[in-house]
N, C-alpha and C positions, 0 to 999 in steps of 0.2 A: 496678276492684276486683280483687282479686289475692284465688288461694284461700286460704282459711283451714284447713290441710292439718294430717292427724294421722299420715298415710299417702305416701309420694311415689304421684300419681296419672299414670296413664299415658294418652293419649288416640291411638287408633289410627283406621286406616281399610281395609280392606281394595278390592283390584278384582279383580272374577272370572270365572269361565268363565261362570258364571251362577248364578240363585238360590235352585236348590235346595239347602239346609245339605246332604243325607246325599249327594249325588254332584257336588257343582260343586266345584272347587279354586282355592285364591288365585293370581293371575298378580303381585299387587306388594302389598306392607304398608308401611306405613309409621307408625311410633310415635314421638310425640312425649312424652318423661318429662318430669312439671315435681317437681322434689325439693322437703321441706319448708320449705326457704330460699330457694325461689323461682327458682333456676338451673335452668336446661334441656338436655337432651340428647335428639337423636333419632337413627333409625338408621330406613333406606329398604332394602326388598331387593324388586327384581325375581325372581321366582321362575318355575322351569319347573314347570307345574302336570302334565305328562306324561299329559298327553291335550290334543286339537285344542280352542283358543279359537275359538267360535262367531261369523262375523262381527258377530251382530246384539251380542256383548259389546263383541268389537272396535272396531265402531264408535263405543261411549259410552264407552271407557278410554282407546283409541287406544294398545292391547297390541296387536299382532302374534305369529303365534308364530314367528317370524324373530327378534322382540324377545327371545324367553327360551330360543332356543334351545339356549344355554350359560351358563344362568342356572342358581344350585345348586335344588336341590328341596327343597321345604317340609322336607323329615328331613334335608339335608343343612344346615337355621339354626335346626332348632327349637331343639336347648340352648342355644343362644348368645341368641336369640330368647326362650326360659323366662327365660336367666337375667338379660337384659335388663331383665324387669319382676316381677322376683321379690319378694313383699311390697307392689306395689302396686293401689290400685284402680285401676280400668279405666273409662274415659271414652269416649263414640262416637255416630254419628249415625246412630238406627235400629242401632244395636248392639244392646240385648238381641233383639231379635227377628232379628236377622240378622247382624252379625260375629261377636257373641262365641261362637253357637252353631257357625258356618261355623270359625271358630278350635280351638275346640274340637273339634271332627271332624278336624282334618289335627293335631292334636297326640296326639289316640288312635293315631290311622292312623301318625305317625312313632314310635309307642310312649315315649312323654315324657309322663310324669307331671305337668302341667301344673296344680294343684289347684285351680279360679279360684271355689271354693264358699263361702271363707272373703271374698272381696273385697266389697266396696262395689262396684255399677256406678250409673253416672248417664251416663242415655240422652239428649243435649241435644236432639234431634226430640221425643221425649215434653211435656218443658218447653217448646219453642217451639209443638207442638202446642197445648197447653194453655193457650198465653199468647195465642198469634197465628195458628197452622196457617197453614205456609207450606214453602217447599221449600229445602233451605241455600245457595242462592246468594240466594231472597229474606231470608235470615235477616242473610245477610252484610252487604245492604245494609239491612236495617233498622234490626240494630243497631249495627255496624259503620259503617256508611252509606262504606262500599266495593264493587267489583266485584271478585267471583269470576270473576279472569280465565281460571286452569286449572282451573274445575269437573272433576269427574270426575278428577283427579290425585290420586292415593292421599296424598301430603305435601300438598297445596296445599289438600284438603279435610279432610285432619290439624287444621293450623294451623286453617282457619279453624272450626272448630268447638271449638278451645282459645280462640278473641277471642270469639267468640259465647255460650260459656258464662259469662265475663269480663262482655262487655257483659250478658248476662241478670240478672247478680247486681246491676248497676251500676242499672238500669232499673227490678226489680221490690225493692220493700221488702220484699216478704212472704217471698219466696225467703232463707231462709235458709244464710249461707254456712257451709256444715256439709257433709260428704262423706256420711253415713250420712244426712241428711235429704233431699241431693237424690237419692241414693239411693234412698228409698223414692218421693221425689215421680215422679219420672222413669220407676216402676215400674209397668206394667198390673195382672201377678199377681205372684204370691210363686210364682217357679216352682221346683220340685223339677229337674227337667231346663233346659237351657239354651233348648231350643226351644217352651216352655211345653204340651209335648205331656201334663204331669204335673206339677199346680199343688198348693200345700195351702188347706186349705181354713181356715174361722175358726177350729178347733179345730187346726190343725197338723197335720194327717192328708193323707196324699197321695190325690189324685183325679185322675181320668181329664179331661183338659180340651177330649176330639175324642170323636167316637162314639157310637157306641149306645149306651157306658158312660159320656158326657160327665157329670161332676158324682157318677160314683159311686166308693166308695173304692176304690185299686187293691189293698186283702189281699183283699176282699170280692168284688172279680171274679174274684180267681184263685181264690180257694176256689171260686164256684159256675159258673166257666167256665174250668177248667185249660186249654182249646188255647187261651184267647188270647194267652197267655205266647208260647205256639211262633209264632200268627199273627204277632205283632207283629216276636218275633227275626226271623224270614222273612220278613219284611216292609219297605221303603223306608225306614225311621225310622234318624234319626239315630242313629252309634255311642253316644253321649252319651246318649239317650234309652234305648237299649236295656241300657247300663250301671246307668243306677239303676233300670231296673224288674229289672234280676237281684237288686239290693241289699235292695229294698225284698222280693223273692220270697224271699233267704234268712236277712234279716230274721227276717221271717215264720216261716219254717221252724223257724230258731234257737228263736225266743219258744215255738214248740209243744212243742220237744222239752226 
């Protein structure tokens, strides 16, 4: 089954230093575009992440940092990289909870306006979770009924998670081919930030989704606990994270004055 596109959607993969979003960096991406008539383009870059790849990374990507030694750096492809998937949704395995956030972070950090708050994502781990809970090379062979021979290959785990999404539609009736409905199916929360550190809630209201404030609204903590604003900035959190809780603070401020 072939998507049913309103959008050209893009399906990436990242491999990294490691995985924490707010300090690990990409060593390779690779983005596969499928356009709304069905034609495809991708584009692969090896990246130097400028800092040391850990071997225990090394060992599951099989990056070197011999590999990127003369590789450009994440700011030296992000506009070409923006403008690669400009207008498009965004497709990936275990992405909302991990690429797009980690993405997101080295496009702050390259200063590139990257705006991915308007896109549709559809997580294909979320829907294979929910169908079958399995890991993408078992996905590949189940629906696929092929071998993931270069698991862990930022293009090779591209691909197969653009067949796998294909085969999911092909397999499940109830899965409807619609970008905005796998979309939401493919989604845990409705998160405010990338790293779902700041979710909204049934009324559309931002709330704290980690902490002592888990589940309470984030104007109402900064009103009755103004240093968390500072804890937080000072704090390990994603640039992404700490961008919209400034927004939602001068938001806030705006609405009073």
């Amino acid at each position: 089954m072939q998507l049913n596109l309103k959008n050209p959607i893009v399906f990436f993969d990242l491999e990294t230093t490691g995985i924490n979003i707010a300090s690990d960096r990409i060593v390779e991406i690779s983005v596969l575009k499928i356009n709304t008539d069905g034609t495809e383009e991708s584009k692969t870059f090896r990246i130097n992440p400028e800092m040391p790849i850990p071997k225990k990374a090394s060992d599951i990507h099989g990056i070197y940092d011999a590999d990127v030694a003369d590789a450009p750096t994440f700011k030296e492809v992000a506009r070409q990289l923006a403008a690669f998937m400009e207008g498009c949704d965004i497709a990936g395995y275990n992405s909302n909870k991990f690429d797009i956030p980690l993405l997101a972070e080295e496009f702050i950090r390259a200063e590139v306006d990257f705006d991915m708050t308007k896109r549709k994502f559809i997580d294909v781990q979320t829907i294979f979770h929910k169908m079958e809970k399995r890991t993408l090379e078992a996905a590949y062979q189940f629906y696929c009924e092929k071998n993931l021979d270069d698991a862990h290959s930022a293009e090779a785990d591209t691909r197969a998670t653009y067949e796998v999404l294909k085969a999911q539609l092909d397999r499940y009736k109830d899965l409807k081919n619609d970008i905005e409905w796998l979309s939401k199916f493919s989604a845990h929360n409705k998160n405010a930030d990338f790293a779902g550190r700041i979710i909204f809630n049934d009324k559309g209201e931002e709330v704290f989704n980690f902490g002592k404030y888990k589940g309470q609204k984030v104007t109402d903590v900064l009103e009755k606990d103004p240093g968390y604003y500072g804890w937080m900035m000072n704090g390990d959190f994603p640039l992404f994270t700490k961008k919209v809780l400034t927004n939602i603070k001068l938001r806030n401020a705006f609405n009073k004055g």
